[in-house]
C-alpha positions in Angstrom: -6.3 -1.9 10.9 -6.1 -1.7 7.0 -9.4 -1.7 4.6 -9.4 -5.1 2.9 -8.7 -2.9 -0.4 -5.6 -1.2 1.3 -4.2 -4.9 2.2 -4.4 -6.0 -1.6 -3.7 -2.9 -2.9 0.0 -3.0 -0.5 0.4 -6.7 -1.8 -0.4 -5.3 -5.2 2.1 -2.6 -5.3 4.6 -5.1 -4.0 4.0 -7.6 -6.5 4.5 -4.8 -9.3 7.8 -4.0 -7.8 9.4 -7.2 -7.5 8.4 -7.7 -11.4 9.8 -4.2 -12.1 12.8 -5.2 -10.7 13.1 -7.7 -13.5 11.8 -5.0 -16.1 8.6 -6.9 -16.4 5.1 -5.5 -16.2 2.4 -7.5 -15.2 -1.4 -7.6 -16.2 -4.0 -7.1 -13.7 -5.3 -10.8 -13.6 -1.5 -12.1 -12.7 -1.7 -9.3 -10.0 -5.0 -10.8 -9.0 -4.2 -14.1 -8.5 -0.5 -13.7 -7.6 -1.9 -11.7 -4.1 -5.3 -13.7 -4.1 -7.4 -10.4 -4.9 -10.8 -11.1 -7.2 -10.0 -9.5 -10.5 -12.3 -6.6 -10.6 -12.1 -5.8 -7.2 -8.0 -5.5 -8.0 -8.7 -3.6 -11.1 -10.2 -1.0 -8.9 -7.8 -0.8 -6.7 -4.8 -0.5 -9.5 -6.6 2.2 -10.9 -6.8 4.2 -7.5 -2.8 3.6 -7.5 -2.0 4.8 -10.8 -4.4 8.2 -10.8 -2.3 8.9 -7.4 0.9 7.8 -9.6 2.3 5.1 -7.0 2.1 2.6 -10.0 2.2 3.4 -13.7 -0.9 1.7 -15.8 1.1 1.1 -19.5 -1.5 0.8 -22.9 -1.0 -1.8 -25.4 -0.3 -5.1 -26.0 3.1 -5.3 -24.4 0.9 -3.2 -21.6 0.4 -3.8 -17.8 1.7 -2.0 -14.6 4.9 -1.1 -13.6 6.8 1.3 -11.6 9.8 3.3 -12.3 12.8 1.6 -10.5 14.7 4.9 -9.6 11.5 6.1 -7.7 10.9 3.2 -5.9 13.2 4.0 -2.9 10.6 7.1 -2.3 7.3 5.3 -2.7 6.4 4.2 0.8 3.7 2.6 3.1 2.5 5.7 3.5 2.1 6.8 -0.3 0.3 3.3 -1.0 -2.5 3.8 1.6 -3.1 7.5 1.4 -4.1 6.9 -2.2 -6.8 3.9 -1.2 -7.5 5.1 2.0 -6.5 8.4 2.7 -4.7 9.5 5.7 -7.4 9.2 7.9 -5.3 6.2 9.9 -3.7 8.9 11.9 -6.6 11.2 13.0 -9.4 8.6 13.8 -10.2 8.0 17.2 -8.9 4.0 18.7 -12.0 3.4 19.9 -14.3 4.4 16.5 -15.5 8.2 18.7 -16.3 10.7 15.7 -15.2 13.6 18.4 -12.0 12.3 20.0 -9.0 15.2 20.8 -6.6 15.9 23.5 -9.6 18.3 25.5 -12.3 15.5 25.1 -10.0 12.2 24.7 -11.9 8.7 24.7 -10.2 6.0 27.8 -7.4 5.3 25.4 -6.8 8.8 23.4 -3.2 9.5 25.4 -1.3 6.1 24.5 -3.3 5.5 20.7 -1.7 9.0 20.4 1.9 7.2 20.9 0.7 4.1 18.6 -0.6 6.2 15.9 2.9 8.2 16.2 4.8 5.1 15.6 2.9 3.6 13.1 2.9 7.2 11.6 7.1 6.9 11.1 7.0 3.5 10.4 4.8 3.5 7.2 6.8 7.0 6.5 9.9 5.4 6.5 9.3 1.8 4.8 9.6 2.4 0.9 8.9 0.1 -1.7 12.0 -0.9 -3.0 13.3 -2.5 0.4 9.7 -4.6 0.7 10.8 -5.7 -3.2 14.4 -6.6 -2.2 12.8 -8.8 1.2 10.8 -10.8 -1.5 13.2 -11.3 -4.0 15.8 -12.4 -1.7 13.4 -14.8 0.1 13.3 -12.9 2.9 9.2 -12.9 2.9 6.3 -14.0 1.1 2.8 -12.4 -0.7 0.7 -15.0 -0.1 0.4 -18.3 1.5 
């Protein structure tokens, strides 16, 4: 359902939090290997999260990404893959039709329309913080 760089790049964004949580920043080679990403391929992604500001990208030598722990209750799903992928997850057609609407719908146009409208309010509503709190209390994993 996701682009491969989506999938890393929510893993990514996770991984930062959790460390944020512990006012740590991390480089983008732990990120890489912490979420099983190749390094470049990661670097590119981080770099389309911090120009759309879901994750901050800090200079130096005490440097790495972060993200502001007051905001992270309002970054959600949502945010993460609209700046790798753009919102194009809920216009596009279920069965891959470039011209799919409600006067010329494809064979499963009138129930994708209730999927896409659930999985609209679900990535909506999911914010950052809470996917943090699940993996720091155990509650699930990043990577096998």
């Amino acid at each position: 359902m996701f682009s491969k760089a989506c999938e890393y790049g929510i893993r990514a964004t996770v991984f930062i939090a959790v460390n944020s949580l512990k006012n740590q920043r991390v480089s983008p080679k732990e990120i890489a290997k912490e979420i099983n990403s190749p390094e470049a391929f990661t670097a590119k992604i981080l770099q389309k999260l911090a120009k759309n500001h879901v994750v901050n990208s800090i200079k130096g030598a005490h440097g790495g990404f972060e993200i502001d722990t007051v905001n992270m209750k309002n970054i959600t799903l949502s945010d993460i893959i609209k700046a790798i992928d753009g919102d194009h997850i809920y216009e596009d057609c279920g069965t891959g039709l470039s011209e799919c609407s409600d006067s010329n719908p494809c064979p499963m146009h009138a129930r994708f329309k209730n999927v896409r409208r659930d999985l609209k309010f679900f990535l909506e509503t999911t914010n950052l913080e809470d996917m943090a709190l699940d993996i720091t209390l155990g509650e699930s994993i990043l990577k096998r």
